[in-house]
C-alpha positions as CSV (number, residue, x, y, z in Angstrom):
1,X,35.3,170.3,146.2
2,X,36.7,166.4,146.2
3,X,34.9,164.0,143.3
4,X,33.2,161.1,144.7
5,X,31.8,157.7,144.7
6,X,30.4,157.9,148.2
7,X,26.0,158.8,147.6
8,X,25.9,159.1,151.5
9,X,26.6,162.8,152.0
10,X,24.4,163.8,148.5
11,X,21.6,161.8,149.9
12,X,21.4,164.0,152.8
13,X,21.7,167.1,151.0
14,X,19.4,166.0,148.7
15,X,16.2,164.9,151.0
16,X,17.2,168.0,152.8
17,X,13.7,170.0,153.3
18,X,14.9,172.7,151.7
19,X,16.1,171.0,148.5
20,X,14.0,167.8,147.7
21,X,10.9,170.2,147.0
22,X,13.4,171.6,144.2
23,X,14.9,168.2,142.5
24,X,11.4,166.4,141.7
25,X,11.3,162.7,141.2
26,X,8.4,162.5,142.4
27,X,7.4,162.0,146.3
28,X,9.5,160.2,148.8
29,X,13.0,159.8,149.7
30,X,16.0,160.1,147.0
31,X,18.4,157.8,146.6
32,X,21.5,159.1,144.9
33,X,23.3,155.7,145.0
34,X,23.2,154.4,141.3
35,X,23.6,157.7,140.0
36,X,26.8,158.8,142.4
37,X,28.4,155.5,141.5
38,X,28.3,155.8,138.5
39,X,32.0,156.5,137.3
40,X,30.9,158.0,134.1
41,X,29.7,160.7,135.9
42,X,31.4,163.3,137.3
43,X,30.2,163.8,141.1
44,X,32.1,166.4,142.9
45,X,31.3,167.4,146.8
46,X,32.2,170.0,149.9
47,X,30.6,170.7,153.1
48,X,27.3,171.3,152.2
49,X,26.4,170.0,149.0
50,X,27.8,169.5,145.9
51,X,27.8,168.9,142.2
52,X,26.4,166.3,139.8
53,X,27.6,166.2,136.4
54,X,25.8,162.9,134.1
55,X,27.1,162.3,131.5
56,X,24.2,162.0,128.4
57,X,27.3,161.6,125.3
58,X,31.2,161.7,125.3
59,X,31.6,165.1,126.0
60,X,28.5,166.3,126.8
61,X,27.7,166.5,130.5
62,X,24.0,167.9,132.5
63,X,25.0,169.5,135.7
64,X,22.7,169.7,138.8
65,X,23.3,171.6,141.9
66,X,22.4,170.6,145.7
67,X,23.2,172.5,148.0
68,X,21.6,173.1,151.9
69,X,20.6,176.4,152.3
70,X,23.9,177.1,155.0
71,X,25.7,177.1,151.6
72,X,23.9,179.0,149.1
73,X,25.5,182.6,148.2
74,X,28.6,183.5,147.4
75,X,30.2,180.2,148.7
76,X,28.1,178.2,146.5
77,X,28.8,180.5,143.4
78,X,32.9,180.3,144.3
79,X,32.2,176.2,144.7
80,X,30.2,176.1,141.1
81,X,33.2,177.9,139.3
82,X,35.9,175.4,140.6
83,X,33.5,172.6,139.6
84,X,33.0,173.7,136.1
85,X,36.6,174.3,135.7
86,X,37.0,170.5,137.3
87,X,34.6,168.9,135.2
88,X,36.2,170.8,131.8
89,X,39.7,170.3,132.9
90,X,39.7,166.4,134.3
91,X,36.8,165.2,132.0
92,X,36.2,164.5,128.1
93,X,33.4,167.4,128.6
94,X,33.4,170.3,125.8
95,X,29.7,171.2,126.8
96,X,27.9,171.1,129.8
97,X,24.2,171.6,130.0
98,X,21.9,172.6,133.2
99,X,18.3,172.9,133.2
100,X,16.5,175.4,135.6
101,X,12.6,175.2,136.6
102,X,11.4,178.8,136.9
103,X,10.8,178.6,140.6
104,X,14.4,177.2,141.8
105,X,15.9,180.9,141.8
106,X,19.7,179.2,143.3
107,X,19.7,177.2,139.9
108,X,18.9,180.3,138.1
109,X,21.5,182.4,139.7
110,X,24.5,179.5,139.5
111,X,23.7,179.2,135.5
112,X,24.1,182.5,135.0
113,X,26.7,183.6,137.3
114,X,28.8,180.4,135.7
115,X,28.1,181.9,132.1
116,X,25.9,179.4,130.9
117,X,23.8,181.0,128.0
118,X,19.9,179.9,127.7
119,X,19.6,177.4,124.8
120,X,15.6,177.2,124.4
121,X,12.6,176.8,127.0
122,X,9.6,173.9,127.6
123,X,6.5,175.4,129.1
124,X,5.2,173.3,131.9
125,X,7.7,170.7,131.4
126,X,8.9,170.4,134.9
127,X,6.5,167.9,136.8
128,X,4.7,170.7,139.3
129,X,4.0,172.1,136.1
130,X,6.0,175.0,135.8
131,X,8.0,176.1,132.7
132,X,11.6,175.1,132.3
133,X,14.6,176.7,130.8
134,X,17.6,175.0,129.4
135,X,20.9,176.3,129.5
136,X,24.4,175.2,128.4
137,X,28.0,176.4,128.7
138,X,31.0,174.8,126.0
139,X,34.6,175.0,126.6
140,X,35.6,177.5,124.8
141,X,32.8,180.0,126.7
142,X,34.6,178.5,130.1
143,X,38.0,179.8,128.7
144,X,37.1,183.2,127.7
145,X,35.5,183.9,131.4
146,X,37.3,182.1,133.8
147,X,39.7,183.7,135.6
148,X,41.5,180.5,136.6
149,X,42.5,180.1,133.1
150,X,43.9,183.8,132.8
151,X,45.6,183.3,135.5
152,X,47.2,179.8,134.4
153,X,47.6,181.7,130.7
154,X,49.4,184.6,132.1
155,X,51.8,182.7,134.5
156,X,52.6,180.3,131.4
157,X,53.8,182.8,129.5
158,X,55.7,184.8,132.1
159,X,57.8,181.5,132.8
160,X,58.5,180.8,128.8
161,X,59.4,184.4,128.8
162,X,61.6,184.3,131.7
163,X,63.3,180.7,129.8
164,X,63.7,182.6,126.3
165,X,65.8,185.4,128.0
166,X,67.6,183.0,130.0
167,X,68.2,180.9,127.1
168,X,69.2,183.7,125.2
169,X,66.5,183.4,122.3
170,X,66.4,186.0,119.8
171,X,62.5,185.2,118.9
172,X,59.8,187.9,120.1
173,X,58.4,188.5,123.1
174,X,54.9,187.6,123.5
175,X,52.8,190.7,123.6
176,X,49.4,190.9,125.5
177,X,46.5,189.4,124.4
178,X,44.2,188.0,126.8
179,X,42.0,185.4,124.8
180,X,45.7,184.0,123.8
181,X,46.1,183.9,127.4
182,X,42.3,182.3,128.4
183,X,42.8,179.4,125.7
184,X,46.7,179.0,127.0
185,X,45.5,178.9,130.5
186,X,42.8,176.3,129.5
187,X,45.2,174.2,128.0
188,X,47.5,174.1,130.8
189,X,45.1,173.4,133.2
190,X,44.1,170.1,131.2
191,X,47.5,169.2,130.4
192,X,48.5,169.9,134.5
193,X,44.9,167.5,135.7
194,X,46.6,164.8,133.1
195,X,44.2,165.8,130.0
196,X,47.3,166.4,128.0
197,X,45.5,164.9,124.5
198,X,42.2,167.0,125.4
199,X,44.3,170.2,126.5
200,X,46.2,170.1,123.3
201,X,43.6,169.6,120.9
202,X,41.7,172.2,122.1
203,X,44.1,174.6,121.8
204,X,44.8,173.6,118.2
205,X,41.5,174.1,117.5
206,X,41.6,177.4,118.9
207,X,44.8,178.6,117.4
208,X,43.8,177.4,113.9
209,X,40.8,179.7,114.0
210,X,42.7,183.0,115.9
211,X,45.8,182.5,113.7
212,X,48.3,181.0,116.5
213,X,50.8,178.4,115.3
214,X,49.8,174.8,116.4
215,X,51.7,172.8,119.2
216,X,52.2,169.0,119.1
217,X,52.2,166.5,121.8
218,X,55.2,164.3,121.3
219,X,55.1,162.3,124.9
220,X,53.0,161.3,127.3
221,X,55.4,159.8,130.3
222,X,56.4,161.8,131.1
223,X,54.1,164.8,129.0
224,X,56.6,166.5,126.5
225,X,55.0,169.5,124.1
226,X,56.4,171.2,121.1
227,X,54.9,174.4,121.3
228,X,57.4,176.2,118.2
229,X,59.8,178.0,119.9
230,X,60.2,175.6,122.7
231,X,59.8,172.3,124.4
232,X,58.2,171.8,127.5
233,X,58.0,169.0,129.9
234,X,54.9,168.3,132.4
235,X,55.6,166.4,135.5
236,X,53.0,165.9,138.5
237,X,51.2,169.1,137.2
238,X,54.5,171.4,137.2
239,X,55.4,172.6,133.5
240,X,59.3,173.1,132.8
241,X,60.5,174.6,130.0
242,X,63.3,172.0,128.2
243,X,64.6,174.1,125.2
244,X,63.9,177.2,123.8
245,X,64.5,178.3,120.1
């Protein structure tokens, strides 16, 4: 999934036969053009469809999904958790919302495969008449179900571990603990998209709260860290560790 200016390929997808019954608006053709252009929004695209994140306030983005039905299933589900974990990592977002009218069952099944939880419900609010359900998802949810950021957590702390030893450092090893890991992993995956202010702050905020130390962002070119027992550099996405207490 590549983010994108360009409303030609949505526009298809969205006046698709399949989908446009499923967007509303209205009757007629769609045109995505003010809305995919919009570079406050976060538009994000593949083969057959994509994702459109608007943003309402800083940090608050509503998702919608369209995608032809060649790439519903379990592509579509693999595309929507690489574009939540694009829109949290590259964007201001800390909350993204999605609302789901009761008969568009693919909406349904991305919210809830993605983790979104179901904030509150409108009867007959969508324009057909039927009921509508509103869900939402915030950053710290993301972090403690993605496995892209236990993944980034895990190898982040195998390469500080593998730089204590070869540094010699007499401080502890870290021991397991996966949510440590998750909001690590978040982090680094901000910091590595060029979020470093974002990545650190919400880490801080989760550290205060679990009992972590802090870390401290002391440079941004190139992106230099303090994370207590070691200093680590951030160059074109690739962390190295500088010094190690």
């Amino acid at each position: 999934m590549k983010r994108t200016l360009d409303p030609s390929h949505l526009n298809a997808v969205a006046n698709h036969p399949a989908v446009r019954p499923h967007i509303g608006g209205g009757d007629g053709e769609l045109d995505l053009t003010e809305l995919v252009g919009n570079t406050a929004n976060y538009v994000l695209t593949g083969e057959h469809g994509g994702f459109v994140a608007v943003r309402h306030f800083p940090g608050t983005y509503e998702v919608h999904t369209l995608f032809t039905p060649e790439g519903r299933g379990a592509a579509a589900m693999e595309a929507g958790r690489e574009s939540l974990g694009t829109i949290f990592s590259e964007t201001d977002a800390i909350e993204v919302l999605t609302r789901v009218p009761r008969p568009n069952k693919a909406a349904r099944l991305f919210a809830e495969a993605n983790g979104f939880t179901l904030r509150f419900t409108r009867p007959k609010a969508w324009e057909t008449g039927a009921d509508v359900d509103y869900f939402g998802i915030t950053i710290e949810q993301w972090a403690m179900r993605s496995d892209a950021c236990l993944a980034a957590g895990r190898r982040f702390h195998e390469e500080l571990e593998a730089a204590k030893i070869a540094a010699g450092s007499t401080l502890p090893t870290h021991y397991d603990d996966e949510a440590h890991d998750r909001a690590a992993g978040a982090a680094c995956l901000m910091i590595a998209a060029g979020n470093a202010e974002k990545g650190v702050a919400f880490y801080n905020r989760w550290a205060r709260f679990a009992g972590y130390a802090e870390i401290s962002l002391i440079g941004l070119h190139p992106i230099l860290i303090d994370i207590q027992d070691a200093v680590i550099q951030v160059r074109n996405g690739h962390m190295e560790v500088l010094s190690c207490q």
